[in-house]
C-alpha positions as CSV (number, residue, x, y, z in Angstrom):
1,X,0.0,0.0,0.0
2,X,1.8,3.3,-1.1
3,X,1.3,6.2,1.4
4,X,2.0,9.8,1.2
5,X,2.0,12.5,3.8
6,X,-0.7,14.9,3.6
7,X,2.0,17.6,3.2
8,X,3.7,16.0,0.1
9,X,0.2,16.1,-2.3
10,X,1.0,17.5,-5.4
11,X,-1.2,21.0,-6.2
12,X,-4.0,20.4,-7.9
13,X,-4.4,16.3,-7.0
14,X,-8.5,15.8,-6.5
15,X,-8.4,13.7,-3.0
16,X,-10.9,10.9,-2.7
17,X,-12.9,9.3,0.0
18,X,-12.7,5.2,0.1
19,X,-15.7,3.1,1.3
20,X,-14.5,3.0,4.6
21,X,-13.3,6.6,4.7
22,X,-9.7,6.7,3.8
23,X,-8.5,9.4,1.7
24,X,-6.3,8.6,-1.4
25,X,-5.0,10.3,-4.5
26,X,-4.3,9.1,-7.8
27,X,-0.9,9.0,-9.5
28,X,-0.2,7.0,-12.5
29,X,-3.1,5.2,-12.6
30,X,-2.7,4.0,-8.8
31,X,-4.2,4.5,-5.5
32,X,-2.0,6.9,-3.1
33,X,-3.7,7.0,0.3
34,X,-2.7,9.9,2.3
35,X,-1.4,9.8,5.9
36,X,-2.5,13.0,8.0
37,X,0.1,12.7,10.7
38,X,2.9,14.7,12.0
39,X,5.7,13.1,10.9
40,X,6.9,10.9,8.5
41,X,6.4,7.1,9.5
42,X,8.2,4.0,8.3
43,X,8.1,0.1,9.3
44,X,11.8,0.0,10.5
45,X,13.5,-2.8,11.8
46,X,15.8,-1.4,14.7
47,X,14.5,2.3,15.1
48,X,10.8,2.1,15.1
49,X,8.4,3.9,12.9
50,X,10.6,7.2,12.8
51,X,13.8,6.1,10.5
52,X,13.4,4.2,7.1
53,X,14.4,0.6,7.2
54,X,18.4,0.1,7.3
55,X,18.3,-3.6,7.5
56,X,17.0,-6.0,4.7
57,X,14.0,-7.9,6.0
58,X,15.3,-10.9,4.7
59,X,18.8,-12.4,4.6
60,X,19.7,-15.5,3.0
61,X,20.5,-18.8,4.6
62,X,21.4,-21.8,2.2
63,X,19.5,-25.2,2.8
64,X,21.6,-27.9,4.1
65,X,21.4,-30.5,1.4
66,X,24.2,-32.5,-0.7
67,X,24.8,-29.1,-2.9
68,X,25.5,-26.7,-0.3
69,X,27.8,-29.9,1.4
70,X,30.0,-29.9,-2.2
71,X,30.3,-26.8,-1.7
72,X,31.4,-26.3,1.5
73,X,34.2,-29.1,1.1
74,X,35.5,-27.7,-2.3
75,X,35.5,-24.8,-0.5
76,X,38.0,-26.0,2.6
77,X,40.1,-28.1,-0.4
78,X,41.1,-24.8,-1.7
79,X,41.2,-22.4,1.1
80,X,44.6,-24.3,2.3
């Protein structure tokens, strides 16, 4: 869902009302709702809803099977 502050509307943007009273914008052919609070908000891992996300939300972690096995030995055959 993309959000903007209700300080960053572009002049001249028609605001709509949503069935269940939400206000939202359109820009390129998509829904913009618009947030009406003080500051800035973002989902952020470590700093709360003030600082945008620094850490992925993801990280990648290999499957132990007979793959990731070859590959671990080859790689201790040529680390030495």
């Amino acid at each position: 869902m993309t959000m903007i502050n209700h300080t960053k509307i572009p002049e001249g943007s028609q605001i709509f009302k949503g069935p269940r009273g939400s206000d939202y914008i359109i820009r390129n052919g998509h829904k913009v709702y618009v947030r009406y609070g003080d500051v800035e908000q973002y989902p952020s891992a470590k700093d709360g809803w003030d600082t945008p996300r620094t850490t992925p939300r993801r990280k990648f972690s290999a499957k132990r099977g007979a793959y990731l096995r070859f590959i671990e030995n080859q790689s201790q055959l040529y680390a030495k």
